[in-house]
C-alpha positions as CSV (number, residue, x, y, z in Angstrom):
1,X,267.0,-9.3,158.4
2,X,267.7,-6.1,160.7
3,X,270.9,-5.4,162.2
4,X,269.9,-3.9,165.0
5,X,266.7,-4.1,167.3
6,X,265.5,-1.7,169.3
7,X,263.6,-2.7,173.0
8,X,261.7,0.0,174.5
9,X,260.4,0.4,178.3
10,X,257.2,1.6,179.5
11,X,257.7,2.2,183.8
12,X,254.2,2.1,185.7
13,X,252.5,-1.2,185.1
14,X,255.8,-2.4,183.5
15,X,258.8,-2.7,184.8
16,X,257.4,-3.1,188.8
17,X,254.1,-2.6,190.0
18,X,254.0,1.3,190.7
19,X,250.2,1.1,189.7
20,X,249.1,0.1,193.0
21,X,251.1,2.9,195.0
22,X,250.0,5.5,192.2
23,X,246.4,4.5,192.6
24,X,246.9,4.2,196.9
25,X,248.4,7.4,197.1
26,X,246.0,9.4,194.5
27,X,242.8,8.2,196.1
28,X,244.6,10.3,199.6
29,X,245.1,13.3,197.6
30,X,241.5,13.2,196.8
31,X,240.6,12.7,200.6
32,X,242.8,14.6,202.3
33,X,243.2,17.8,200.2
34,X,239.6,17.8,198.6
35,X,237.8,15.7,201.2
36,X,236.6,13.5,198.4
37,X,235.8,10.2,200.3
38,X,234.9,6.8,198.1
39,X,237.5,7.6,194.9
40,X,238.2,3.7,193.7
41,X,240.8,2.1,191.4
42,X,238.7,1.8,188.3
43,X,238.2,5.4,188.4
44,X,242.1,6.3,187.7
45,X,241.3,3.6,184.2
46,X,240.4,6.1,181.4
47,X,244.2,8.5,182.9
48,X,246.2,5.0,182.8
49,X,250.0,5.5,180.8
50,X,248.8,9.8,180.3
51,X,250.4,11.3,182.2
52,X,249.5,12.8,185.8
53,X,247.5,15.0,184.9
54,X,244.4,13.1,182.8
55,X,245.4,10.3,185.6
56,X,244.0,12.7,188.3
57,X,241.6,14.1,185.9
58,X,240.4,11.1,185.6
59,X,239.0,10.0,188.8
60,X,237.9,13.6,189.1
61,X,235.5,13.1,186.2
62,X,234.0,9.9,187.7
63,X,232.8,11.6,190.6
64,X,231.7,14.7,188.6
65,X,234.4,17.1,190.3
66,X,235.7,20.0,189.1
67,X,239.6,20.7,189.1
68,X,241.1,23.6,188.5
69,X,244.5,24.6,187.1
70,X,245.9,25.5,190.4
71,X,244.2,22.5,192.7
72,X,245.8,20.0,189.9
73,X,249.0,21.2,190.2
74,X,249.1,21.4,193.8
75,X,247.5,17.7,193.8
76,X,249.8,16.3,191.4
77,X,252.6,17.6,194.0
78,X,251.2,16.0,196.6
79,X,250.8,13.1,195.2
80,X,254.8,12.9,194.1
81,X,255.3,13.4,197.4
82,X,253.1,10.6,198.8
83,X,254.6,8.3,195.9
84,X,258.4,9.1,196.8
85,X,257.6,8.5,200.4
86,X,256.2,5.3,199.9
87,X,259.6,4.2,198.0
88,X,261.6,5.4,201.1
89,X,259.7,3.0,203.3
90,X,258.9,0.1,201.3
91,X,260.4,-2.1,198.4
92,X,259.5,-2.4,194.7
93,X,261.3,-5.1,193.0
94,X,260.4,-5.6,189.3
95,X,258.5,-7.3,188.0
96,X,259.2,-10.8,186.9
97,X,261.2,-11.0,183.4
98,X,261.9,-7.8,183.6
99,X,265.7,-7.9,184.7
100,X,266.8,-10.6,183.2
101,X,265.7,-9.6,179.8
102,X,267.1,-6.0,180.0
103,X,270.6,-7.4,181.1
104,X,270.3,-10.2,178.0
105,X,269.5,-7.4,175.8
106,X,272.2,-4.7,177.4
107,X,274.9,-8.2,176.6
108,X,273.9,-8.6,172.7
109,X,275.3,-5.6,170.7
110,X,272.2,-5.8,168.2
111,X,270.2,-4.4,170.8
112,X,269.9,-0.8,171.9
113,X,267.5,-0.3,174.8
114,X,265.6,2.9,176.3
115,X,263.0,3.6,179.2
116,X,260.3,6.2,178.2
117,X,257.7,6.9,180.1
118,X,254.9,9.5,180.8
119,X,255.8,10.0,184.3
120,X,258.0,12.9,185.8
121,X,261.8,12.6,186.2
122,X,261.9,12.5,189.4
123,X,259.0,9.7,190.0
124,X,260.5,7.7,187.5
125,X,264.3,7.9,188.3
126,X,262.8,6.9,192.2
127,X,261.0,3.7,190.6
128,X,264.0,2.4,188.4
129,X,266.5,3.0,191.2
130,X,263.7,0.9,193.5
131,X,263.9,-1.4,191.2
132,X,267.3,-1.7,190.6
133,X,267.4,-1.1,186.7
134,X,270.4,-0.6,184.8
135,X,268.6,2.8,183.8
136,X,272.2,4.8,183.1
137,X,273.1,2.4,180.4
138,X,270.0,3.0,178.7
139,X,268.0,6.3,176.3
140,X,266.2,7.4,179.3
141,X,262.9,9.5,178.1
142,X,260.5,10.7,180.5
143,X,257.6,13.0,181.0
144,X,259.6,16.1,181.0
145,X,260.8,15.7,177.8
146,X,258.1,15.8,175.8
147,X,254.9,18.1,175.2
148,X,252.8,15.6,174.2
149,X,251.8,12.4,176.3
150,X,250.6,9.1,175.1
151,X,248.5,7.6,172.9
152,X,250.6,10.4,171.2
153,X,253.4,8.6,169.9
154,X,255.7,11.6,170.7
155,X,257.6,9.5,173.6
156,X,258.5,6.7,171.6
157,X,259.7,8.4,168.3
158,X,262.1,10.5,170.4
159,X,262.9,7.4,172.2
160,X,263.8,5.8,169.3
161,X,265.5,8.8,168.0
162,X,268.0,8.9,171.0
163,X,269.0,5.6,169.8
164,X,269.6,6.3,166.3
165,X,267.4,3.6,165.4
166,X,264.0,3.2,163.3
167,X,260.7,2.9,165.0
168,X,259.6,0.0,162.6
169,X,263.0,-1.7,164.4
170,X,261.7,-1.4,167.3
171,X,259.9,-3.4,170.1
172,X,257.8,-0.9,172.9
173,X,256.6,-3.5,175.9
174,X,253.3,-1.7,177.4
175,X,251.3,-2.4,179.6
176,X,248.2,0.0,178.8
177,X,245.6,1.2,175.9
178,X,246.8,4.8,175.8
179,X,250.6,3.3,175.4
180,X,250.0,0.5,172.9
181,X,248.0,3.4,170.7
182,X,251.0,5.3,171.4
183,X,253.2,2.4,170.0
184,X,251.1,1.8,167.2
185,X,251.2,5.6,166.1
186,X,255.0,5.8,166.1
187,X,255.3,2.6,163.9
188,X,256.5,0.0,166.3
189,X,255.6,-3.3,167.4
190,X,253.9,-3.8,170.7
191,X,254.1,-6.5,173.6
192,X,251.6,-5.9,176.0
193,X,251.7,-7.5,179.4
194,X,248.4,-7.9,181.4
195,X,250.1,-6.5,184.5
196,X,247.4,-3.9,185.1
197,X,245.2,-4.4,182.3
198,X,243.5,-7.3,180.9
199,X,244.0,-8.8,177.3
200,X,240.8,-7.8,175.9
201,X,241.7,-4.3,175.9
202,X,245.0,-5.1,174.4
203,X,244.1,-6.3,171.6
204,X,245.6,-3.6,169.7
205,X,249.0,-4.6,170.9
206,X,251.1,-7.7,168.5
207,X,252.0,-9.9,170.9
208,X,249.8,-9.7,174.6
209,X,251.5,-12.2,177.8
210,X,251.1,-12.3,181.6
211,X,254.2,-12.1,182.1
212,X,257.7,-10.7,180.6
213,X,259.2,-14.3,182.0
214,X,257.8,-15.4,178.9
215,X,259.4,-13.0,176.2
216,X,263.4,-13.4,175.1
217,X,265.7,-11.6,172.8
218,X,264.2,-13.9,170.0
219,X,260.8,-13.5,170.7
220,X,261.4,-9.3,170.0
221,X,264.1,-10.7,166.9
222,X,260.9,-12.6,165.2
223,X,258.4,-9.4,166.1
224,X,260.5,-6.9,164.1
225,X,261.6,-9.5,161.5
């Protein structure tokens, strides 16, 4: 039996429901800086949990556009901006589960915890403040610190490293393909939760719910045991 368990944080799609701002404010980028009318949700699917850039990439390949270097920076910008302006004006609790697991697991001293995510710094610090998670107690890995995004496992071993803790000790909770692979490749177990993603595609993922309401300390005790 392990000593210590490690639990592991995705941020869009896990702990609050970013996905539907990212996708709301993307699909303006698209009109108003490229004039691109008709951009959908499904087309961001293939970009979900990489990063930005393959995000916008993404729905730029659906509708056979072409982005350069310098029109996806200056998109990715703007869509920061739109993103962070949206969390000024309107609120984004987490998701259900979500809190009360992270305080049960920040209370039980065989648990370390960490957030890592693909987005930026600054996107993701706006989301877990919105949110009201207990970030600053936790290994916070984002974006920034890492050259390679997901299904690269890259996040999550350095994740796991900042908490001096074994992969195979610990639990990543995911919420897309790209970030179960991810998981996977770093040799961890996976929850998935269908927040924006439905089961089928999870299937890659150990344990797959609806909802993190349904996952307790024990539940990530019995994965890694």
């Amino acid at each position: 039996m392990n000593n210590l368990y490690g639990l592991i944080f995705d941020v869009d799609g896990v702990i609050a429901d970013t996905e539907a701002v990212n996708r709301r404010v993307s699909i303006q980028v698209f009109k108003d800086m490229f004039g691109l009318d008709g951009v959908q949700a499904e087309d961001f699917t293939a970009g979900l949990g990489r990063g930005a850039e393959e995000y916008m990439k993404a729905a730029a390949r659906a509708h056979n556009f072409n982005l350069n270097d310098e029109q996806l920076k200056k998109a990715i910008e703007m869509r920061q901006d739109l993103f962070l302006e949206v969390l000024k004006n309107e609120p984004l609790p987490a998701y259900p589960g979500v809190l009360e697991l992270i305080e049960a697991a920040l209370a039980d001293d065989s648990f370390r915890l960490a957030i890592a995510t693909s987005g930026t710094l600054e996107k993701s610090q706006a989301t877990l403040e919105a949110a009201k998670i207990p970030y600053r107690k936790m290994v916070y890995i984002n974006g920034n610190d890492v050259t390679r995004k997901k299904p690269d496992p890259e996040l999550f071993l350095l994740a796991a490293e900042r908490m001096r803790i074994e992969p195979a000790e610990c639990v990543v909770i995911e919420d897309a393909p790209n970030g179960v692979e991810a998981a996977k490749a770093a040799g961890a177990k996976c929850i998935a939760v269908t927040n924006t993603t439905s089961a089928d595609k999870l299937q890659q993922a150990d344990l797959i719910c609806d909802s993190l309401e349904h996952i307790d300390l024990d539940t990530i005790r019995n994965l890694i045991n």
